[in-house]
C-alpha positions in Angstrom: 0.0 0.0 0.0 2.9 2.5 0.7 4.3 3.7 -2.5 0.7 4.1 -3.8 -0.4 6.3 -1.4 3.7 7.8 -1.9 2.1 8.1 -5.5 -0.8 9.8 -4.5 0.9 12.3 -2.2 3.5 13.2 -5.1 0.6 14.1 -7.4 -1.2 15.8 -4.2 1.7 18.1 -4.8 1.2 18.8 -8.6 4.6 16.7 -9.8 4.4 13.8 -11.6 5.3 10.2 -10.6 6.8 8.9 -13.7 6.5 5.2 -14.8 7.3 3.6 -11.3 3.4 4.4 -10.5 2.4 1.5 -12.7 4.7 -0.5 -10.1 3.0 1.3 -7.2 -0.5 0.1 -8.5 0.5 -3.3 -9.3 1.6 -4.0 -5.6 -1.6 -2.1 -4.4 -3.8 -4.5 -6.2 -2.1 -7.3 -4.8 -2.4 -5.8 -1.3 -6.2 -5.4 -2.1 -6.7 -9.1 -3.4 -5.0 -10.5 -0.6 -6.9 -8.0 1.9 -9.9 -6.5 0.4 -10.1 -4.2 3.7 -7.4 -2.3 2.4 -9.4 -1.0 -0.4 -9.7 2.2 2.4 -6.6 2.8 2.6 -5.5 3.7 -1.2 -9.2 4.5 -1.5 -9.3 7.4 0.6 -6.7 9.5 -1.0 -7.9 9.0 -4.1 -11.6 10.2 -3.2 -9.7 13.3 -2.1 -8.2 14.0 -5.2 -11.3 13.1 -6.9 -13.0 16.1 -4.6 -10.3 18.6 -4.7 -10.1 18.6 -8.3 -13.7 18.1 -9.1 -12.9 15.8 -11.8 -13.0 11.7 -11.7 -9.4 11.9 -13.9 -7.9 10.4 -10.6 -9.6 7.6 -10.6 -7.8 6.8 -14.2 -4.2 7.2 -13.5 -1.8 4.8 -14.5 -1.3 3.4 -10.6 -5.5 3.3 -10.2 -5.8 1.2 -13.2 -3.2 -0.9 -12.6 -4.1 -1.7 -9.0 -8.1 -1.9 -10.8 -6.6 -4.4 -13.3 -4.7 -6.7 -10.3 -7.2 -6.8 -8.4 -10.0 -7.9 -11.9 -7.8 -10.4 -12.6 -7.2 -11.8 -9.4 -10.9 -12.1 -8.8 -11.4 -13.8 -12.2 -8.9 -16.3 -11.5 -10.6 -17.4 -8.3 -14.1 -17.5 -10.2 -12.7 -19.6 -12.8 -10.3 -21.9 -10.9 -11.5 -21.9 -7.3 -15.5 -21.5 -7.7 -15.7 -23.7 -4.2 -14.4 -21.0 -2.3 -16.8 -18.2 -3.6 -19.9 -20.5 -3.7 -19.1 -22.7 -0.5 -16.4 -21.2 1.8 -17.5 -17.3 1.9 -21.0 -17.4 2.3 -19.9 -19.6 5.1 -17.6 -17.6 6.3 -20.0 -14.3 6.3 -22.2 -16.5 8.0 -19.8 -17.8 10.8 -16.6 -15.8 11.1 -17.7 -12.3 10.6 -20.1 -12.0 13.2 -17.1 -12.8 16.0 -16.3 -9.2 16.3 -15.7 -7.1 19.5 -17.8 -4.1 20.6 -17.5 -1.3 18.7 -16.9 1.2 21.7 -14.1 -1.1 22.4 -12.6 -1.3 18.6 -12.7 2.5 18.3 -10.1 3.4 21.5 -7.2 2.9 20.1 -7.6 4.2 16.1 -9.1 7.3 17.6 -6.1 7.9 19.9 -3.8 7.4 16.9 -6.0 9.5 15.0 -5.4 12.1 17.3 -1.7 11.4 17.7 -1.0 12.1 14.4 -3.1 14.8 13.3 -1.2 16.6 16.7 2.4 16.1 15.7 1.4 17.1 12.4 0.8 20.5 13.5 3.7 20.1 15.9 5.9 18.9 13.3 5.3 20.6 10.2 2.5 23.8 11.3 3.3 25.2 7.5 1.4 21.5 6.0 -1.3 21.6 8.6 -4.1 22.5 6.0 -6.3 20.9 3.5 -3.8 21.4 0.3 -0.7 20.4 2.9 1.5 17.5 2.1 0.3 15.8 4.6 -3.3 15.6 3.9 -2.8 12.0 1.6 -1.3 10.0 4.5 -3.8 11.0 7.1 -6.3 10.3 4.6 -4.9 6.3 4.3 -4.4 6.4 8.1 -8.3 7.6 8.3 -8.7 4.3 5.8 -6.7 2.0 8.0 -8.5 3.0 10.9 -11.8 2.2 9.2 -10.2 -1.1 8.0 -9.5 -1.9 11.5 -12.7 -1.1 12.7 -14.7 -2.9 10.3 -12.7 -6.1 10.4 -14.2 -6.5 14.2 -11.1 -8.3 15.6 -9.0 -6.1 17.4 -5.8 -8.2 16.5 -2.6 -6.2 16.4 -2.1 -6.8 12.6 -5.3 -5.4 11.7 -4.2 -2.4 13.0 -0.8 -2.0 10.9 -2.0 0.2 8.2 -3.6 2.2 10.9 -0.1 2.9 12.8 2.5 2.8 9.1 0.3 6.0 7.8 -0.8 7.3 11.0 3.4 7.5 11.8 3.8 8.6 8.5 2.1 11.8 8.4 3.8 13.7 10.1 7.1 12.1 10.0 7.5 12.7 6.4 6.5 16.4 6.9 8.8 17.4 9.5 12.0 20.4 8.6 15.1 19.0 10.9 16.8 21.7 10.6 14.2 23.8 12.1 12.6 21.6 14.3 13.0 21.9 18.4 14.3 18.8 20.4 11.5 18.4 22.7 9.2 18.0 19.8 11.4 15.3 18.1 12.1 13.5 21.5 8.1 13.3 21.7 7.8 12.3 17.9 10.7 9.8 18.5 8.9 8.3 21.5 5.4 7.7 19.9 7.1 5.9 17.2 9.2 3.7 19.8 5.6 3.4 22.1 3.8 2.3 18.7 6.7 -0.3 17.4 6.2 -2.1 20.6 2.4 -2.5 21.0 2.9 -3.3 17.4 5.6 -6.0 18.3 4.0 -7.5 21.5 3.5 -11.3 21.1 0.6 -13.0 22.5 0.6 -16.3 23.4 -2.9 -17.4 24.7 -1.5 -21.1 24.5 1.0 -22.6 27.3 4.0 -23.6 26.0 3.6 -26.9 24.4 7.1 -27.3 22.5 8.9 -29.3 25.0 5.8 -32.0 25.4 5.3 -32.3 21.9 9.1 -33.3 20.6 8.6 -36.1 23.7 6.0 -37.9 21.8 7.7 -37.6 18.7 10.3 -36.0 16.9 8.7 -34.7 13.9 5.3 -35.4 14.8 2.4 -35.5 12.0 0.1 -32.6 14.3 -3.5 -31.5 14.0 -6.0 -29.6 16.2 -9.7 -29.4 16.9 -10.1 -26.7 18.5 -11.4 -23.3 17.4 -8.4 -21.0 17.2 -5.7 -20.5 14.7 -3.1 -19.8 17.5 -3.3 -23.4 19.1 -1.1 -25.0 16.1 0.1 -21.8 14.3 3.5 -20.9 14.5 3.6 -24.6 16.5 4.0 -26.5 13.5 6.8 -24.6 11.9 8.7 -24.1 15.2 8.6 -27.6 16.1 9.4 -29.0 12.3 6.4 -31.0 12.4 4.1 -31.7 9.2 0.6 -30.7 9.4 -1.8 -33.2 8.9 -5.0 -31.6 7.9 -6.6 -29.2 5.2 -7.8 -26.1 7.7 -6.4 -24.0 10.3 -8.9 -25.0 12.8 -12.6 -25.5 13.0 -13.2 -21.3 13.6 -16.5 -21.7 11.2 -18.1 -24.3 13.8 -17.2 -22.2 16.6 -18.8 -19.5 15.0 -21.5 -20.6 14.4 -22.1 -22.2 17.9 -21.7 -18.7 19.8 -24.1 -17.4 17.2 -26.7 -20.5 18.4 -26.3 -20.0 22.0 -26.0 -16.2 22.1 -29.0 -15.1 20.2 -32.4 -15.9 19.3 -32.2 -17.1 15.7 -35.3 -18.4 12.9 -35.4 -22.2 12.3 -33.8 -21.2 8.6 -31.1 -19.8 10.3 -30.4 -21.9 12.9 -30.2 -24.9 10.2 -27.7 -23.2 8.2 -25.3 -23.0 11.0 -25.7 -26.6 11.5 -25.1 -27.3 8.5 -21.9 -25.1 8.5 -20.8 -26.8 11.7 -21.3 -30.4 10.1 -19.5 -29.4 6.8 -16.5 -28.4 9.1 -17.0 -31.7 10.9 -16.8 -33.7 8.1 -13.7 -32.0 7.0 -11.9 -32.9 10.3 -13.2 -36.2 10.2 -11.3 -36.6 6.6 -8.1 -35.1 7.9 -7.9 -37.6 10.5 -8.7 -40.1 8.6 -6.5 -39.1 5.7 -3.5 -37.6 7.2 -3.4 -40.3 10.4 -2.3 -37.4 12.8 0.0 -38.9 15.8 0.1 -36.1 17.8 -3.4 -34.3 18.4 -4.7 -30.7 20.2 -7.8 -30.3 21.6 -8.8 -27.0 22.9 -12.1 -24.6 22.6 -10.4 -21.0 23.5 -13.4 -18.8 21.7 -16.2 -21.0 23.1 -14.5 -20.8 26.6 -13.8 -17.3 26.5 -16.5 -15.3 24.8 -19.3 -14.4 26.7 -21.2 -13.6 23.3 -21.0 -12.7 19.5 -18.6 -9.9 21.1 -15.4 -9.9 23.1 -14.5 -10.2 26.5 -12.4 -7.9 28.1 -9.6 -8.6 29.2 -9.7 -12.8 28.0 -9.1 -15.0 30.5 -7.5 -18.7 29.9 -8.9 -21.5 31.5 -5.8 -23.4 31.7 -7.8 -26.9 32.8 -9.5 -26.7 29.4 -5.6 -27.1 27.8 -4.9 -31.1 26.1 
């Protein structure tokens, strides 16, 4: 997403980009393929140009159409050679996964605080850019779009919130004069970026470790889980050089839809399309096992344990006697 939005700040400016904009736009359409969130991020910036020049010529520039082309083809490829996934896995996946989102009160904390950040050392950092035609208005706009991202994604997980924090830091960073700015404003700047790299880089392990009693059964075991959380066997299986013996990264889909069942007061239609959601993930597991003869084998229902309801708890507590 970055040297798009580089792109779009260069032609915020009135200069032109040259050829490397094609470049720019094929890696944004990747980055939109792969993440179709992220759509906000070079999104925004263009709607600004789009508005500031009261013309729709920026939707047509050489980066726009090459991200617009990536991300055509990409989706006509997975029409054409993956249909299953579009007919079978994402209406399952709206139906299941998407719902599991925290509160929103509790989602918008920490973009508006970024938000906030940044639009201040901004005008800290560079008061001559702190206007609508400044150089700074096309990163704040993809740091509004990564906020938004974040927000609508529901998770709250730390990567969600990366585009957020790159453009957010961005903004005024890329605006600042060193030679006329004053130390304490730099040692403040300096220290966001420090606080921000290390809520960015905090690991959370909601697992025990489970290295050590794994290589004791065997020493490159064949592993699977049933469980309904990525994090039970994810890194695990790479850090431990085992082979992983199934086709999914969990049964997240069933858990799903089993908070949605308990939680809330659903019609009979309903209601049988999450069964039949949590028996198509069944039968999947019951293949894997049957196909991949697993020898080493995790059990563990973190989300089901821990979620009081279609939203998050705050803070998540383990139950360590649920572990196997």
């Amino acid at each position: 997403m970055t040297p798009f939005v580089a792109i779009a700040a260069i032609r915020w400016r009135g200069l032109a980009p040259g050829p490397v904009a094609i470049l720019a736009g094929l890696g944004a359409g990747l980055g939109m393929s792969l993440k179709p969130y992220l759509t906000l991020v070079v999104g925004l910036p263009i709607i600004l140009c789009v508005l500031r020049q009261r013309s729709i010529r920026p939707l047509f520039t050489p980066e726009a159409c090459a991200a617009a082309a990536v991300v055509i083809g990409y989706g006509a490829m997975l029409a054409i050679f993956f249909p299953a996934y579009l007919l079978t896995f994402a209406p399952m996946v709206t139906a299941a996964y998407v719902p599991l989102r925290m509160d929103f009160g509790d989602l918008l904390f920490f973009p508006a605080v970024m938000l906030v950040a940044s639009v201040g050392l901004v005008r800290l950092l560079a008061p001559q850019d702190f206007k609508w035609e400044g150089g700074a208005t096309p990163w704040l706009a993809a740091a509004v779009g990564g906020a938004a991202s974040f927000i609508i994604q529901g998770k709250g997980w730390t990567y969600t919130a990366f585009a957020l924090c790159m453009f957010a830091s961005a903004a005024p960073l890329l605006q600042a004069r060193t030679k006329t700015l004053r130390l304490p404003v730099m040692i403040c700047a300096l220290a966001a970026i420090v606080c921000i790299g290390s809520r960015l880089s905090l690991q959370v392990r909601p697992f025990p470790p489970l290295e050590e009693r794994i290589l004791a059964l065997a020493k490159h075991p064949r592993l699977i889980t049933i469980g309904d959380h990525v994090a039970l066997g994810h890194p695990l299986v790479r850090q431990i050089n085992a082979t992983w013996a199934g086709n999914t990264c969990g049964q997240a889909l069933a858990a799903g839809s089993m908070l949605q069942q308990k939680s809330s007061q659903l019609p009979e239609g309903e209601r049988a399309k999450l069964d039949g959601i949590i028996n198509f993930e069944r039968r999947l597991l019951l293949a894997d096992l049957r196909a991949g003869r697993p020898n080493v084998i995790l059990v563990d229902t973190y989300l089901l344990s821990s979620m009081r309801s279609i939203g998050w708890p705050g803070p998540i507590r383990i139950p360590t006697s649920r572990r196997s």
